[in-house]
C-alpha positions in Angstrom: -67.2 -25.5 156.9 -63.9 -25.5 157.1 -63.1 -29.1 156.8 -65.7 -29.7 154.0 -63.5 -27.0 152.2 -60.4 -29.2 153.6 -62.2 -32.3 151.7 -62.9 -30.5 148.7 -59.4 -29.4 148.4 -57.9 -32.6 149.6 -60.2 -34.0 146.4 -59.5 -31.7 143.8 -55.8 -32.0 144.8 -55.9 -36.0 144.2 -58.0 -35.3 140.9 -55.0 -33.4 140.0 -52.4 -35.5 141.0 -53.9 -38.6 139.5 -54.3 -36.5 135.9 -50.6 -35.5 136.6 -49.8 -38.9 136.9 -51.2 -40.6 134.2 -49.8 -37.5 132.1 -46.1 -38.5 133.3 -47.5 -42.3 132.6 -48.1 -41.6 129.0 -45.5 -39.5 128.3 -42.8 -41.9 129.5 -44.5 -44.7 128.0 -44.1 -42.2 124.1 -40.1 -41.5 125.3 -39.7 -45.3 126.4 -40.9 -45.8 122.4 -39.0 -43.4 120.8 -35.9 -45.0 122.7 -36.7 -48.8 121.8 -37.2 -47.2 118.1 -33.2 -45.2 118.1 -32.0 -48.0 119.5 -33.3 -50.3 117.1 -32.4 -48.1 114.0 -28.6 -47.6 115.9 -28.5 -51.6 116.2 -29.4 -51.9 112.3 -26.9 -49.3 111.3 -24.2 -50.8 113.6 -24.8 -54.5 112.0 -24.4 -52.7 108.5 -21.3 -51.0 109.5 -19.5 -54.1 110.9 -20.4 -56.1 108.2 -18.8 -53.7 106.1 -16.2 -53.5 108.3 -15.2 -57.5 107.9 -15.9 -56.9 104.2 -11.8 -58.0 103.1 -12.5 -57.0 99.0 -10.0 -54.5 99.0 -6.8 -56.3 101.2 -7.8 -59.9 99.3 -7.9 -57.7 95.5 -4.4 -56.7 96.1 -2.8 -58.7 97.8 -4.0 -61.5 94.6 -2.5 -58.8 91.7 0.4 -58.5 93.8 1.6 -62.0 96.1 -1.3 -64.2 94.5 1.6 -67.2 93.6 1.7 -67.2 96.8 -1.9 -67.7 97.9 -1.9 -65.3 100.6 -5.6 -63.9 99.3 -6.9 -67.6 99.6 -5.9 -67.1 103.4 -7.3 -64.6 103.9 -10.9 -65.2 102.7 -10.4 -68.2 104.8 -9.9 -70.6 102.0 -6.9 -72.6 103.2 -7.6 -75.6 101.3 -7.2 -73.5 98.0 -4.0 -71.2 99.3 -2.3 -74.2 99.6 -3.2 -75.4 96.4 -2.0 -72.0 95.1 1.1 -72.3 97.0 1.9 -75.7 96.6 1.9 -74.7 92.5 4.4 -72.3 93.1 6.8 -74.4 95.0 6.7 -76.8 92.1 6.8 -74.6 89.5 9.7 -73.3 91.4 11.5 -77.0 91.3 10.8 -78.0 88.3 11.7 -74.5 86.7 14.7 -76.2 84.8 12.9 -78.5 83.2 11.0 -75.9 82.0 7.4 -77.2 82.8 8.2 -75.0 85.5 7.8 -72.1 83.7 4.4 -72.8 82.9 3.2 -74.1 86.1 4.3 -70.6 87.7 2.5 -68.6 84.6 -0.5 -70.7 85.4 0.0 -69.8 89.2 0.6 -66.5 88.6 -2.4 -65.6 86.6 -5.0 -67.4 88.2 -4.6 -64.9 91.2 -4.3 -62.1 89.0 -7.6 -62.7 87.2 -9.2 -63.3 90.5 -7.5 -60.3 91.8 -9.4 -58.1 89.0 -12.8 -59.7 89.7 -12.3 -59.3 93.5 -11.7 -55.3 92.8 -14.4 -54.8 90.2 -17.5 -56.1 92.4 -19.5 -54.2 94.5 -18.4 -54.3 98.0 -21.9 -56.0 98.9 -21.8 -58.7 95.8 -18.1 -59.6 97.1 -19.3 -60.0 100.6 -22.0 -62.3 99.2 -20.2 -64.0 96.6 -16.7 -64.9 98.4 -17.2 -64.1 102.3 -21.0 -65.4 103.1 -21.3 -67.9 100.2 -18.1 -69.0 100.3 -17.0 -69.1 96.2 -13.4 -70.4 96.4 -12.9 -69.8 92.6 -13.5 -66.9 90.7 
């Protein structure tokens, strides 16, 4: 009697353990879920925040009110075929300045940046991104 109570115990015991098992199957299985789901929403936020994070609106606004002659917003951006264009102007404007078509090839210089500079800082940080950064606008 004794070992058919041994068997009957030894039974229940693996009922139990197999029920115990696929409880700790399942349950991993939800937490293994849940995890793939954070990580996905942590791996959408980060891409968000590093986009923002290379989003140069601000530093190319100012820098085209204040040095834009200069073209140093074009370079930024990564438009070095148009900084030099901008800076290039200057240097002439700056040699022919007494023959006074200097004078209004550094006015022209000057205020191109400066309008772009006011555009650059009245967009939305997204529509700059798109416009200037992704799309690659070089004017206005």
């Amino acid at each position: 009697m004794s070992e058919e109570n041994d068997d009957k115990l030894g039974d229940e015991l693996r009922e139990e353990a197999k029920e115990f098992k696929d409880d700790v199957k399942e349950t991993a299985d939800k937490v293994s879920e849940e995890a793939k789901s954070a990580a996905k929403d942590i791996k959408e936020s980060w891409n968000e925040t590093t986009s923002s994070k290379e989003n140069k609106k601000l530093l190319a606004g100012l820098l085209a009110l204040l040095v834009g002659y200069l073209g140093v917003h074009k370079f930024i951006l990564g438009y070095n075929k148009e900084g030099f264009i901008l800076l290039g102007g200057f240097v002439i404007g700056l040699l022919t300045y007494c023959f006074i078509i200097g004078i209004f090839i550094i006015m022209a210089v000057a205020i191109v940046p400066f309008i772009e500079g006011i555009i650059y800082l009245t967009k939305s940080d997204e529509d700059f991104y798109q416009t200037y950064q992704e799309n690659k606008k070089p004017w206005f």
